[in-house]
C-alpha positions as CSV (number, residue, x, y, z in Angstrom):
1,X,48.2,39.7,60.9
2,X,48.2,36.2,62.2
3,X,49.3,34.5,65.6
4,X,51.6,31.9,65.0
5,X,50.3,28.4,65.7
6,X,53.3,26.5,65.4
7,X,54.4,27.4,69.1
8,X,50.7,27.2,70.2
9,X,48.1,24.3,71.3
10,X,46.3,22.6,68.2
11,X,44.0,25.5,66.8
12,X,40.3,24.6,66.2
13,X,39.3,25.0,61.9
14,X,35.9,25.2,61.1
15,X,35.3,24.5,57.2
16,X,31.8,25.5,55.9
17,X,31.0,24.1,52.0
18,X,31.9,21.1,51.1
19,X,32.7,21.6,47.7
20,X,35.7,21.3,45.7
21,X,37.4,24.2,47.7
22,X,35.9,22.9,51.4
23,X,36.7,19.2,50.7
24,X,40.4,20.2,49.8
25,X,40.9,22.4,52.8
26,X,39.9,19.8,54.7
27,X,42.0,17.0,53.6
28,X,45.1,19.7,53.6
29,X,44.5,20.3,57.1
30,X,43.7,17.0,58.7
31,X,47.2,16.4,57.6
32,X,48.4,18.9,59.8
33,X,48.7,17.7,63.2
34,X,48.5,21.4,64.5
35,X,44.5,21.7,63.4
36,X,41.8,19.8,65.0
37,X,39.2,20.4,61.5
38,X,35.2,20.2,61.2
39,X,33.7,20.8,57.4
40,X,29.9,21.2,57.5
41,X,28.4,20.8,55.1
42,X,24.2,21.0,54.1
43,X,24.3,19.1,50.6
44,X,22.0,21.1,49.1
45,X,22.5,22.4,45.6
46,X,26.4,22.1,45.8
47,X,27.9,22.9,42.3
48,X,30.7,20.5,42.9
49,X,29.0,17.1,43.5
50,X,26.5,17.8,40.3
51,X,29.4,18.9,38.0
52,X,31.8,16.4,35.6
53,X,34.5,18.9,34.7
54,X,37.5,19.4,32.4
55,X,40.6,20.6,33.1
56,X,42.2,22.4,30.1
57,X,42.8,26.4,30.9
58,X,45.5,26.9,28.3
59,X,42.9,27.3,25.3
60,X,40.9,29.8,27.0
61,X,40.9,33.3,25.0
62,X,39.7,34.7,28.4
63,X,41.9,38.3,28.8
64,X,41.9,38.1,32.5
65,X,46.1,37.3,33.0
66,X,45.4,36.6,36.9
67,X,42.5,34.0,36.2
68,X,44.7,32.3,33.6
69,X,47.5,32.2,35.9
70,X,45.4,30.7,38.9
71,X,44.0,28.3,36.4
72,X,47.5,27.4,34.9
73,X,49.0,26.6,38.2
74,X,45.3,25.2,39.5
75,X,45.4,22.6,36.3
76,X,49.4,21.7,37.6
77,X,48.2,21.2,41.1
78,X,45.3,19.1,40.6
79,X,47.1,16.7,39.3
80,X,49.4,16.8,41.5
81,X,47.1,16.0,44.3
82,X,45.0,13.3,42.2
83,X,48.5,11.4,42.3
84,X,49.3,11.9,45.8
85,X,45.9,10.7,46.7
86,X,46.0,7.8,44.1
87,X,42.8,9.1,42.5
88,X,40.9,6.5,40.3
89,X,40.3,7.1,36.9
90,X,36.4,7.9,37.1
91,X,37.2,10.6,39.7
92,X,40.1,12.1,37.5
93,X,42.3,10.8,34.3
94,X,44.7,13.1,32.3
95,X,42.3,11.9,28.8
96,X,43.4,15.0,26.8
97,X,41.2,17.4,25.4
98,X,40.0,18.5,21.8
99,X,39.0,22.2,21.2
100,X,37.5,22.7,18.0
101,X,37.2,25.3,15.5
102,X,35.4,25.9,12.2
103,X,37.8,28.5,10.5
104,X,41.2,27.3,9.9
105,X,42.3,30.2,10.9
106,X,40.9,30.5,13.9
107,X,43.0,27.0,14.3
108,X,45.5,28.3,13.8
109,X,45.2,31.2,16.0
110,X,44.3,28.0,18.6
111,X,47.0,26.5,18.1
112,X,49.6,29.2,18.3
113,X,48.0,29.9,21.6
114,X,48.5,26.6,22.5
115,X,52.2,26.7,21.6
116,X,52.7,29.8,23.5
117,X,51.0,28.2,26.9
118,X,53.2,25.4,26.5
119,X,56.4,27.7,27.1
120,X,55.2,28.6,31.0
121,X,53.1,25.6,31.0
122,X,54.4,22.2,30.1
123,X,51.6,20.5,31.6
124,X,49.8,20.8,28.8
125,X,51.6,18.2,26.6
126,X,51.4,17.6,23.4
127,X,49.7,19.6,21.0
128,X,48.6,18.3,17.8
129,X,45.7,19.0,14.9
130,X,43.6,16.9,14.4
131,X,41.0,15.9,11.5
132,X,37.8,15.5,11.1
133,X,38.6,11.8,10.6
134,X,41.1,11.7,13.3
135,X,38.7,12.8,15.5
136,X,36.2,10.2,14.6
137,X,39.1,7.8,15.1
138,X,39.4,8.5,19.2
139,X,35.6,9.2,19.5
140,X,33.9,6.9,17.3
141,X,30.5,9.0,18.6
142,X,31.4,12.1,16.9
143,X,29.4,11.9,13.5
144,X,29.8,15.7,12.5
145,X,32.8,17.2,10.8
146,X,35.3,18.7,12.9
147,X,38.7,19.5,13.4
148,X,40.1,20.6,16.3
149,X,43.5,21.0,18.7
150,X,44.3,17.9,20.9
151,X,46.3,18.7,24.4
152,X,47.4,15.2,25.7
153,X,47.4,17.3,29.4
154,X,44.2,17.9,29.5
155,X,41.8,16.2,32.0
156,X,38.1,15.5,32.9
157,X,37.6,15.1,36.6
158,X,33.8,13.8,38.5
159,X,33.4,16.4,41.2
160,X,31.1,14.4,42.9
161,X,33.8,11.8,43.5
162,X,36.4,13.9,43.9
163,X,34.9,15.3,47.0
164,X,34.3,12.0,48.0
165,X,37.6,10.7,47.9
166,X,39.5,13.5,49.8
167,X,36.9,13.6,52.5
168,X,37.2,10.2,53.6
169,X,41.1,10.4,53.5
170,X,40.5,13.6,55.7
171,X,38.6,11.5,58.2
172,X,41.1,9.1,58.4
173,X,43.2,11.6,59.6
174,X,40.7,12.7,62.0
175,X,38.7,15.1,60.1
176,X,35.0,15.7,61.5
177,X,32.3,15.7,59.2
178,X,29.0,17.2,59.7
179,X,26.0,16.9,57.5
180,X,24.2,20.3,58.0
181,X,23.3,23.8,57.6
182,X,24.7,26.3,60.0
183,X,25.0,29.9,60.5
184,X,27.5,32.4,61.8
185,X,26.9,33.9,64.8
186,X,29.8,36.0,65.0
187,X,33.7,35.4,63.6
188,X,34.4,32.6,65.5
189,X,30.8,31.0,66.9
190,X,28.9,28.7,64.5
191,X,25.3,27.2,65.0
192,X,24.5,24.1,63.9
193,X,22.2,21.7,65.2
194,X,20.9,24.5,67.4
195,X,24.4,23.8,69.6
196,X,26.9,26.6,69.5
197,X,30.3,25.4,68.5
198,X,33.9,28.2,69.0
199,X,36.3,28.0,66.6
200,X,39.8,30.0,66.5
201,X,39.3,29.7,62.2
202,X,37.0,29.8,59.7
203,X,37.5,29.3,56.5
204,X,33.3,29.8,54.7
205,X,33.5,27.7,51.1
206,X,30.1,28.0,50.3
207,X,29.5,28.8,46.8
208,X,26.7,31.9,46.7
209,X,25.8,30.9,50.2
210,X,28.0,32.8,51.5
211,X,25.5,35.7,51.2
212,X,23.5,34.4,53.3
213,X,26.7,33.2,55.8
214,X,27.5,36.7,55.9
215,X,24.8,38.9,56.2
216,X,24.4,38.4,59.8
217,X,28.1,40.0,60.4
218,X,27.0,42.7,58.4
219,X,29.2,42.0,55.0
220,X,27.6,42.7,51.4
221,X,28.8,40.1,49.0
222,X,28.6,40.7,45.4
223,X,28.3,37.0,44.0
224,X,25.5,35.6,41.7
225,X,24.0,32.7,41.5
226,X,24.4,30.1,38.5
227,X,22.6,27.1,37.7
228,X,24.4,24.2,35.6
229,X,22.1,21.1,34.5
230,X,23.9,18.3,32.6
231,X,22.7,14.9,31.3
232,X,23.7,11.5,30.9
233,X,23.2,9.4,28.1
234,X,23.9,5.5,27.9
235,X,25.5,4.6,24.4
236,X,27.2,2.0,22.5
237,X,30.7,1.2,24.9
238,X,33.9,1.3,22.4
239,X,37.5,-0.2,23.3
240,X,38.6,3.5,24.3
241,X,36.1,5.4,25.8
242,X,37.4,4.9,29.3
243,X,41.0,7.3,28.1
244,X,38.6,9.1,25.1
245,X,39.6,12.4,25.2
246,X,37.3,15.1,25.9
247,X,35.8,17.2,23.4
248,X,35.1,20.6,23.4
249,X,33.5,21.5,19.8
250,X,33.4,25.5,19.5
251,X,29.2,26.7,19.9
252,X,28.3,23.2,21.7
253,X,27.7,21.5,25.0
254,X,30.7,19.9,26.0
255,X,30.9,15.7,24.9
256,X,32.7,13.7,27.5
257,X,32.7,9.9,27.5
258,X,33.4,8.5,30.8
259,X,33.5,4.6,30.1
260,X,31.4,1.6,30.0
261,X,29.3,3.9,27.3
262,X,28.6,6.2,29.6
263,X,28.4,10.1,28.0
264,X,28.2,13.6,29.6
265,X,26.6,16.5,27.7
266,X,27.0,19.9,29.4
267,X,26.9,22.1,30.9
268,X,24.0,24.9,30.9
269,X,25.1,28.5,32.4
270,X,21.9,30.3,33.9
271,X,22.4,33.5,35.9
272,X,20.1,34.1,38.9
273,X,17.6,31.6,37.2
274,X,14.1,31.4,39.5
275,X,14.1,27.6,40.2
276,X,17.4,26.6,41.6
277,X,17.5,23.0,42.4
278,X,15.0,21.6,39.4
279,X,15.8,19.8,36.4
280,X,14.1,21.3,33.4
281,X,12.7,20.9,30.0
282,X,14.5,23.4,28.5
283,X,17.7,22.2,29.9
284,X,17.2,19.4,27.9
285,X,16.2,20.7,24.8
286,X,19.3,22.4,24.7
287,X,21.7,19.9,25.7
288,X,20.4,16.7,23.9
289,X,20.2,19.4,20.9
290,X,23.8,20.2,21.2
291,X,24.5,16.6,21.7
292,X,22.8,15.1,18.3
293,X,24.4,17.7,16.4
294,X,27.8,16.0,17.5
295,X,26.4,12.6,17.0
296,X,23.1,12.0,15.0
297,X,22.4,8.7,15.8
298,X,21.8,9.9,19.6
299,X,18.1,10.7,20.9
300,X,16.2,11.0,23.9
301,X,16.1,7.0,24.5
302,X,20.0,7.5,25.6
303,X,18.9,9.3,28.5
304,X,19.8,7.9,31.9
305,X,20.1,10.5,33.9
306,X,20.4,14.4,34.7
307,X,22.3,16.6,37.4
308,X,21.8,20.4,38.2
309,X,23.8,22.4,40.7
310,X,24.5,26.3,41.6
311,X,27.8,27.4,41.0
312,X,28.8,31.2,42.6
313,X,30.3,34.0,40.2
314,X,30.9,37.3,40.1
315,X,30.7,40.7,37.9
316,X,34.1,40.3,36.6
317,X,34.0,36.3,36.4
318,X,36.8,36.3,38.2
319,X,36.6,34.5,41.7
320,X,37.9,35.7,45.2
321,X,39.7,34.4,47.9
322,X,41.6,35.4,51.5
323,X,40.9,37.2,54.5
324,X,37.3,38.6,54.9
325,X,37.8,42.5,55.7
326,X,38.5,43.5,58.9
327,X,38.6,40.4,60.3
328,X,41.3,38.1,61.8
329,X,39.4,34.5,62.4
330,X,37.8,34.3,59.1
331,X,38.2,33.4,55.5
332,X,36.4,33.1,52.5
333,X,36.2,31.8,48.9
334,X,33.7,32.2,46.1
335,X,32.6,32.8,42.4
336,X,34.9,30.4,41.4
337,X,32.1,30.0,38.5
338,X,32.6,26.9,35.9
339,X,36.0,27.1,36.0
340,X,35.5,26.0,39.8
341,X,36.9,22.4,39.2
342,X,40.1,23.7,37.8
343,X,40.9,26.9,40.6
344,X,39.1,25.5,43.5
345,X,42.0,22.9,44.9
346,X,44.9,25.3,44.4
347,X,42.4,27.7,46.0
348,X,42.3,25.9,49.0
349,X,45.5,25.2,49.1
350,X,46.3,28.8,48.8
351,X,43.7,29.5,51.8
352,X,45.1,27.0,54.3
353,X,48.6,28.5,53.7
354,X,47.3,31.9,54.6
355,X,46.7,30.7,58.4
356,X,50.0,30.5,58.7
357,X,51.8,32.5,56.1
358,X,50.3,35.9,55.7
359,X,50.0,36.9,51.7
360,X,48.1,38.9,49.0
361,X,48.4,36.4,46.1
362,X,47.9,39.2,43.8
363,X,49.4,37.3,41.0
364,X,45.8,35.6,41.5
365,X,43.7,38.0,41.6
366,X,42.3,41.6,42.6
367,X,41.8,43.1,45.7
368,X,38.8,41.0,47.7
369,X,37.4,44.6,48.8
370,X,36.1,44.4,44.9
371,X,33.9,41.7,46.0
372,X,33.1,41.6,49.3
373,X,32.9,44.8,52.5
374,X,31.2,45.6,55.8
375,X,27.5,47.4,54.8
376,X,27.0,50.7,55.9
């Protein structure tokens, strides 16, 4: 499908979203000295910078074999990068993760699943149950009684630094960065800054913006929008809660302590809400709710501050990635959804090899004519 560039002059990249996907393309490709690589990138409403994620795909009861396998191999990559970029440990740590359930059995059933994962995926470390008072032992926050499955390779990762870090790495390797919105003109012309800039690639990263990217060239997208709000409280530091393990307690907001008693409640999941970029009351409610039920003694005096941001999904929940139809100059990736922080770096590293290396990845996922095709 492709024209080789190995043989060629240094091909010009054009990266649009600088999200977890965007920000990873780019630093992969300022490494290559064969690209010459631009990410724009508007800030507004990314999912990536508002989100403070968890990577731990082997509990999931999800059916969908090809997300689990792109999540699998994403959690194995991600790590992989944060140590070849010598990521700090508030943009990701490998903390482990605690899943609860309030059936034994339906611990057990956890943590056969677990077992099973660990047999194609021995990322995931050690597996262990854990009491209520075990628990309490490596998060002295927790007040109600739980018990749970502990993965020692589970991780929580700060999007917002994430993207941070690989950006500037990519621009000292030469990457350009531009802060603003632009549209497509056509497969290889972009507008931004009311300049037109020619590009041989482009890869669009752009969450649910890429409906809007698109719809000039005439391509329906079927992605959604979804908002996620999260809060965070200030509370009393402990001797561990910079390597505290994440907890995941079954019918609740997710409880991740950070360090230097900082905690992270979320996060919400509203589909095609009305108010996009706002942080609301009932946002609140329901994660400061969710949040005293794991600890009572918390209130609303431990608020410090909230985030919000639109992630992208799709009718299956399943996101997409490759070649846009019927086209040889562009690419696209979306409806990564909140599993976004997990997929999106193998994502991108799957897109960047596609320039080169042409491939279906159907391991990954279904055809992208499910998700995305010309109108008309």
């Amino acid at each position: 499908m492709m024209e080789s560039v190995k043989q060629n002059k240094m091909k010009k990249v054009a990266i649009i979203g600088g999200g977890i996907v965007g920000a990873t393309a780019a630093y992969l490709l300022s490494k290559n000295s064969n690209y010459v690589t631009t990410l724009f990138d508007s800030g507004k409403g990314q999912a990536t910078k508002a989100a403070a994620g968890i990577i731990s795909p082997w509990l999931s009861k999800r059916r969908n074999q090809q997300w689990y396998a792109l999540a699998k191999d994403g959690a194995a990559y991600i790590d992989d990068l944060a140590q070849e970029t010598q990521m700090t440990a508030d943009t990701y740590l490998q903390s482990g993760t605690i899943v609860t359930r309030k059936r034994s059995a339906d611990l057990d059933e956890l943590e056969q699943l677990a077992l099973k994962h660990r047999q194609t995926a021995p990322e995931i470390g050690e597996i262990q149950r854990v009491s209520a008072e075990e628990i309490q032992s490596l998060l002295p926050l927790v007040t109600a009684d739980l018990e749970g499955i502990f993965v020692s390779g589970g991780a929580r990762i700060d999007g917002n630094n994430f993207v941070n870090h690989l950006v500037k790495l990519g621009e000292k390797n030469g990457l350009r960065f531009v802060h603003a919105e632009v549209q497509l003109k056509d497969e290889q012309t972009v507008l931004v800054n009311e300049k037109l800039e020619n590009f041989d690639f482009v890869l669009v990263c752009a969450g649910a913006g890429i409906k809007r990217l698109l719809s000039p060239l005439n391509y329906e997208v079927r992605v959604h929008s979804q908002k996620g709000q999260l809060i965070e409280l200030k509370v009393p530091a402990y001797s561990n809660d910079v390597s505290a393990p994440v907890l995941m307690p079954e019918g609740e907001k997710d409880f991740m302590p950070v360090g230097n008693g900082q905690l992270i409640i979320g996060a919400t999941h509203e589909n095609n809400p009305e108010n996009t970029t706002a942080f609301t009351d009932s946002a609140l409610h329901e994660l400061l709710t969710s949040a005293i039920r794991i600890d009572s003694r918390l209130s609303e005096k431990n608020l410090v501050a909230n985030r919000v941001g639109m992630r992208a999904f799709t009718d299956d929940f399943a996101p997409f990635f490759g070649w846009l139809p019927d086209s040889q100059h562009i690419m696209v990736a979306s409806g990564l959804g909140s599993s976004g922080l997990t997929t999106g770096p193998l994502i991108a590293k799957l897109m960047v090899s596609l320039i080169e290396t042409p491939n279906h990845f159907s391991n990954y996922q279904k055809e992208i004519s499910n998700y995305i095709h010309k109108k008309g």
